[in-house]
C-alpha positions as a Markdown table, in Angstrom:
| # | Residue | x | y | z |
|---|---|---|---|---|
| 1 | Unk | -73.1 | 15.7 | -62.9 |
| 2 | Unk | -73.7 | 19.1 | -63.7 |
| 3 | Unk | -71.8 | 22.2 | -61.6 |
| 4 | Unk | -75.1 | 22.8 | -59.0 |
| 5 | Unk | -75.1 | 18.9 | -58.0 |
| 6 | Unk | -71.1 | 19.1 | -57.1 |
| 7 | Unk | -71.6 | 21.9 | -55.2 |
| 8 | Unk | -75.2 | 20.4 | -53.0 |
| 9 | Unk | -72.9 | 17.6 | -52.6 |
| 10 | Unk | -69.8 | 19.1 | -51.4 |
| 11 | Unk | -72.4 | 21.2 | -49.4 |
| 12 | Unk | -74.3 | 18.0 | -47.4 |
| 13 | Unk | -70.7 | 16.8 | -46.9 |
| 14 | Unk | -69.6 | 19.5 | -45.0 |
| 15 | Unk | -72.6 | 20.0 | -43.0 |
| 16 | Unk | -72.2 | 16.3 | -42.4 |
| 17 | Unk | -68.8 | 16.4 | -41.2 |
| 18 | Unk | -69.4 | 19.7 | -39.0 |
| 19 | Unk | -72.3 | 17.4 | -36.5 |
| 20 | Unk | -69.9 | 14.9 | -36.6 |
| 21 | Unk | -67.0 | 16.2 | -34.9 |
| 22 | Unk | -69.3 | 18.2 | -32.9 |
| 23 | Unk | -70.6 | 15.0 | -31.9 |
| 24 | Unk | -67.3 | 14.1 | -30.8 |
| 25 | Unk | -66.3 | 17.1 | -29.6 |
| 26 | Unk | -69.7 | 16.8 | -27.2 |
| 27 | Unk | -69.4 | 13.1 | -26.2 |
| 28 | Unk | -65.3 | 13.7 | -25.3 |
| 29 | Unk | -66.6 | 16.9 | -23.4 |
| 30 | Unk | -69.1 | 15.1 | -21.4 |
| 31 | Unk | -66.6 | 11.8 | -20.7 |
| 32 | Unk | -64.4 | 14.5 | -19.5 |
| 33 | Unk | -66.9 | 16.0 | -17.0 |
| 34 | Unk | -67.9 | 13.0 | -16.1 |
| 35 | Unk | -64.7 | 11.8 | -14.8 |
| 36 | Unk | -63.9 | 15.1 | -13.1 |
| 37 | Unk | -67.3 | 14.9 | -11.3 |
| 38 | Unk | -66.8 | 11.0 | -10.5 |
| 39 | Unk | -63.6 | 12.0 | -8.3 |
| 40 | Unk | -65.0 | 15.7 | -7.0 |
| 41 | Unk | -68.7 | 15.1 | -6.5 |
| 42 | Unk | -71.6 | 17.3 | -8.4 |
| 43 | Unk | -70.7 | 20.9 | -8.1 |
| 44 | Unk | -71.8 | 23.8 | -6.5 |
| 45 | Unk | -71.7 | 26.0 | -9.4 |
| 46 | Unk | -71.6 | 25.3 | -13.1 |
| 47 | Unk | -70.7 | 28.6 | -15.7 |
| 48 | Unk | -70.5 | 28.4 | -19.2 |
| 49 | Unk | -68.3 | 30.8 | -20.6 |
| 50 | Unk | -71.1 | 30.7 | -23.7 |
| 51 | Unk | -74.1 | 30.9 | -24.3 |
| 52 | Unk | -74.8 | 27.5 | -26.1 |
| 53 | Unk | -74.0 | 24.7 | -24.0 |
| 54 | Unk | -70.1 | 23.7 | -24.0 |
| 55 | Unk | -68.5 | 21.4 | -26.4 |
| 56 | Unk | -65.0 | 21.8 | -24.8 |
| 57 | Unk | -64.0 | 22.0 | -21.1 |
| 58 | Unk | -61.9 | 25.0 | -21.3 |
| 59 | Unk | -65.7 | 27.1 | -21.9 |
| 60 | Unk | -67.0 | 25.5 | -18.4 |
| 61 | Unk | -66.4 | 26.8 | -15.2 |
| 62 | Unk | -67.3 | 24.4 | -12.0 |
| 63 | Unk | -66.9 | 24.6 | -8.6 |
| 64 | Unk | -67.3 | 21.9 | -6.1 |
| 65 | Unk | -67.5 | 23.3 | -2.6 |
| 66 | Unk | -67.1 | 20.7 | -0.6 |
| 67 | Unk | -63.4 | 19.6 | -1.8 |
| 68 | Unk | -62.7 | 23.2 | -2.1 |
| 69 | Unk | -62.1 | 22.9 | -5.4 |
| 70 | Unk | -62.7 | 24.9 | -9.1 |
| 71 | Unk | -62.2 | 24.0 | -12.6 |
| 72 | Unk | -60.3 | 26.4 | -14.5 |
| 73 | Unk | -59.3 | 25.8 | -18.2 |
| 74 | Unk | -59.8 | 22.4 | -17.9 |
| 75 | Unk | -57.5 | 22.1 | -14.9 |
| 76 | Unk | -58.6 | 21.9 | -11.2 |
| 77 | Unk | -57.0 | 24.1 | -8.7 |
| 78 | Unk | -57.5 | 24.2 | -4.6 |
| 79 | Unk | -59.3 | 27.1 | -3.4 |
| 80 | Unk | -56.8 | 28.5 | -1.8 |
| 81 | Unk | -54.5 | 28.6 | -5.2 |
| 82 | Unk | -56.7 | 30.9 | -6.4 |
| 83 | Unk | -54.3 | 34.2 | -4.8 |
| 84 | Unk | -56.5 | 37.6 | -6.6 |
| 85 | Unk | -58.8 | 38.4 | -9.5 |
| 86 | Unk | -59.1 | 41.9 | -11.5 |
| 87 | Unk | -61.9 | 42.3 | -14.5 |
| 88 | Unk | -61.4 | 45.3 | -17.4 |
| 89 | Unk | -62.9 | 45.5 | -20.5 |
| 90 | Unk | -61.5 | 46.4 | -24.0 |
| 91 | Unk | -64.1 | 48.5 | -26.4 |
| 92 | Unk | -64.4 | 48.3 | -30.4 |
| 93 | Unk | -66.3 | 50.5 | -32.3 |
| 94 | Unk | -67.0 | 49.8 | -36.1 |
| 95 | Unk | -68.2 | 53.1 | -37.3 |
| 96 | Unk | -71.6 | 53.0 | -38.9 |
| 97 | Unk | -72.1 | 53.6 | -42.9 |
| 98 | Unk | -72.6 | 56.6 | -44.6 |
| 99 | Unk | -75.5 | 56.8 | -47.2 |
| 100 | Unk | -76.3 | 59.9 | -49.2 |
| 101 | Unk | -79.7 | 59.7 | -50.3 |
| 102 | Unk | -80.4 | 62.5 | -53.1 |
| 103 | Unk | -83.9 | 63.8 | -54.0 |
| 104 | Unk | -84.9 | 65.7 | -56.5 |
| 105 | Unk | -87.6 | 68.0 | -56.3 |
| 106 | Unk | -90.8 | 66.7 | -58.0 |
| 107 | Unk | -92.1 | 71.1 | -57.7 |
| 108 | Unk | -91.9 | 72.8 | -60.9 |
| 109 | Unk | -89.9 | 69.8 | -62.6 |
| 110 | Unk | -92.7 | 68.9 | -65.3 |
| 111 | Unk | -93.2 | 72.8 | -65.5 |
| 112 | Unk | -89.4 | 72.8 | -66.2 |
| 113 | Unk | -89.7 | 70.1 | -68.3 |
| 114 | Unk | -91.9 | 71.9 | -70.4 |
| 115 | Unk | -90.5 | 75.3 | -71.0 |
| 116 | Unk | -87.4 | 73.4 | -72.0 |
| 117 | Unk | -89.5 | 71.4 | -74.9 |
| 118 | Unk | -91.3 | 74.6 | -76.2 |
| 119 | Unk | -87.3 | 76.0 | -76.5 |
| 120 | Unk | -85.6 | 73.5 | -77.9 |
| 121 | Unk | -87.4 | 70.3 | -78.1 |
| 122 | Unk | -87.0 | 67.0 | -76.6 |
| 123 | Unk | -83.5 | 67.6 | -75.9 |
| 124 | Unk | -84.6 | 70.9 | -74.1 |
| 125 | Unk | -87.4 | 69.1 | -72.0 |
| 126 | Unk | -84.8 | 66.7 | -70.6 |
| 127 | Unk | -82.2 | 69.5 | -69.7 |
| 128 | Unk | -85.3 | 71.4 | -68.2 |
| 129 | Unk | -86.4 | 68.9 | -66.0 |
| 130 | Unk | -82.4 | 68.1 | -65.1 |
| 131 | Unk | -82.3 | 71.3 | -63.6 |
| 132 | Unk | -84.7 | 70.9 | -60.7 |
| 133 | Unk | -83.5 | 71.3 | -57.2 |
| 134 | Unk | -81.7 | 68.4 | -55.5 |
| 135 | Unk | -81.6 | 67.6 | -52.1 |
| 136 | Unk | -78.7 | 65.2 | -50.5 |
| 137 | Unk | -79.7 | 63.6 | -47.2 |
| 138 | Unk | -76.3 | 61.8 | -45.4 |
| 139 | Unk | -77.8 | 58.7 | -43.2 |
| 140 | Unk | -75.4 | 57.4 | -40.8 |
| 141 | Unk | -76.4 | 53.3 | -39.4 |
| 142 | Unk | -75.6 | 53.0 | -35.7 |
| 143 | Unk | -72.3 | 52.4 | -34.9 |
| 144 | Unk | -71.4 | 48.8 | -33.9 |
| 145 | Unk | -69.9 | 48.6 | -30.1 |
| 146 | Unk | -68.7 | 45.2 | -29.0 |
| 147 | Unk | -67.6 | 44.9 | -25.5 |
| 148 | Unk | -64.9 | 42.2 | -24.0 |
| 149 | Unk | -64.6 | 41.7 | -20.2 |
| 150 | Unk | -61.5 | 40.1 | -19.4 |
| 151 | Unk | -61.2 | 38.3 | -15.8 |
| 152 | Unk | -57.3 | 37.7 | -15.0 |
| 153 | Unk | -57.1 | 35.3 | -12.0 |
| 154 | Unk | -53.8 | 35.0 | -10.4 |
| 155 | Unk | -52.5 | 31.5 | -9.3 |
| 156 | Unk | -50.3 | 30.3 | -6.6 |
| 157 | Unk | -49.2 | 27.7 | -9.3 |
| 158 | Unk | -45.7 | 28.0 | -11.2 |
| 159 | Unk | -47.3 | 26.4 | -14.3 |
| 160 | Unk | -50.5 | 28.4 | -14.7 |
| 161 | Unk | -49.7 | 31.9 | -12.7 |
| 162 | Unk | -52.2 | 33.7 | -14.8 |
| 163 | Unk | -55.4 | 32.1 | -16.0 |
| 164 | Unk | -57.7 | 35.1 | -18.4 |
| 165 | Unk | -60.8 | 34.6 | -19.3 |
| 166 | Unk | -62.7 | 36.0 | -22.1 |
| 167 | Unk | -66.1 | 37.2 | -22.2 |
| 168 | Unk | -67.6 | 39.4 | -25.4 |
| 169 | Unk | -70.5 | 41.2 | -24.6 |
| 170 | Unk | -72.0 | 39.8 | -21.7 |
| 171 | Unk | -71.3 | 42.2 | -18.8 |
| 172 | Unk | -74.2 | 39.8 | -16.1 |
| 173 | Unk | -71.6 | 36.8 | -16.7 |
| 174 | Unk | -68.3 | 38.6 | -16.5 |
| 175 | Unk | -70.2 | 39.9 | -13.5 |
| 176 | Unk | -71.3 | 36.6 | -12.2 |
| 177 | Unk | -67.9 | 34.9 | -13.0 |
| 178 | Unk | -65.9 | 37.8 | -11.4 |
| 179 | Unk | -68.3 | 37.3 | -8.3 |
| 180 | Unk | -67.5 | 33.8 | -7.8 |
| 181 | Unk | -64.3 | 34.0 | -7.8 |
| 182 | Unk | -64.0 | 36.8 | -5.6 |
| 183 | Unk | -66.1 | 34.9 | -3.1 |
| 184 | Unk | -63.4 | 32.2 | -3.2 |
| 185 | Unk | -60.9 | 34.5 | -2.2 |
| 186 | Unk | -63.1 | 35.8 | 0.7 |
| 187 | Unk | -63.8 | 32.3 | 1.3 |
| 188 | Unk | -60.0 | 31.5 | 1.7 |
| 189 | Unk | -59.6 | 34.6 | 4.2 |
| 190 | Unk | -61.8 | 33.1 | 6.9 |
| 191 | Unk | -59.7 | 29.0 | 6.6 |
């Protein structure tokens, strides 16, 4: 086997193995929903944390309105467990590169050029058309901002008093998670 077949081969292998334990990852995720909703009934609301569909229940949020509850982190709390919420955001810049671009200025170089040969020759017709004018352009690429929203949701639960959730650059589902929770608490104002 020569160096180009080991590496295809380690290659499918990996690949192979990657769709298989996200296979399993997916069917454990789905047995897990499945038992959750067979005790709760279908939700109200389904969020996932991402944007492709879940392969782990800790990315899902569910409500189920009718037993007042709402799956958190894999773990489901009561309503009225569920004591504030409070959203910021954290900002990262990664500064755009710097490219200087330099031109040289194609005016008067072949005349320079060839004043330098009748002088001194080859040699001369080289430095000649060295000496043009240059011009250095700096380009700066846009500068790379990544927002994450982070949702703290306090607890009335000694084990899990703080439960944080994540969101990178998505401000409409920080927006729409934040939201739902909120209404819970206004929810549990009016019981």
């Amino acid at each position: 086997m020569n160096f180009w077949t080991i590496v295809l081969l380690v290659g499918v292998i990996v690949v192979v193995w990657l769709i298989r334990k996200d296979f399993f990852s997916y069917k454990k995720y789905n047995e897990d929903i499945r038992r959750i909703d067979s005790k709760t009934g279908q939700p109200t609301k389904v969020v996932n944390l991402y944007d492709f569909y879940g392969t782990n229940i800790d990315q899902t949020i569910r409500v189920y309105e009718s037993p007042r509850l709402i799956l958190l982190g894999g773990e489901l709390y009561n309503f009225e467990d569920i004591v504030s919420v409070s959203m910021s955001t954290r900002t990262e810049t990664e500064e755009g590169e710097v490219k200087a671009v330099t031109k040289q200025s194609t005016v008067g170089t072949i005349g320079r050029a060839m004043a330098g040969k009748i002088i001194a020759g080859n040699t001369g017709a080289l430095i000649g058309a060295s000496t043009a004018k240059q011009h250095t352009t700096y380009i700066k690429s846009k500068d790379e901002v990544k927002v994450e929203y982070i949702i703290d949701v306090t607890l009335n639960n000694l084990r899990t008093p703080l439960y944080t959730i994540k969101i990178e650059d998505n401000r409409e589902k920080a927006a729409e998670v934040y939201s739902l929770i909120e209404i819970i608490i206004k929810q549990n104002e009016k019981w």
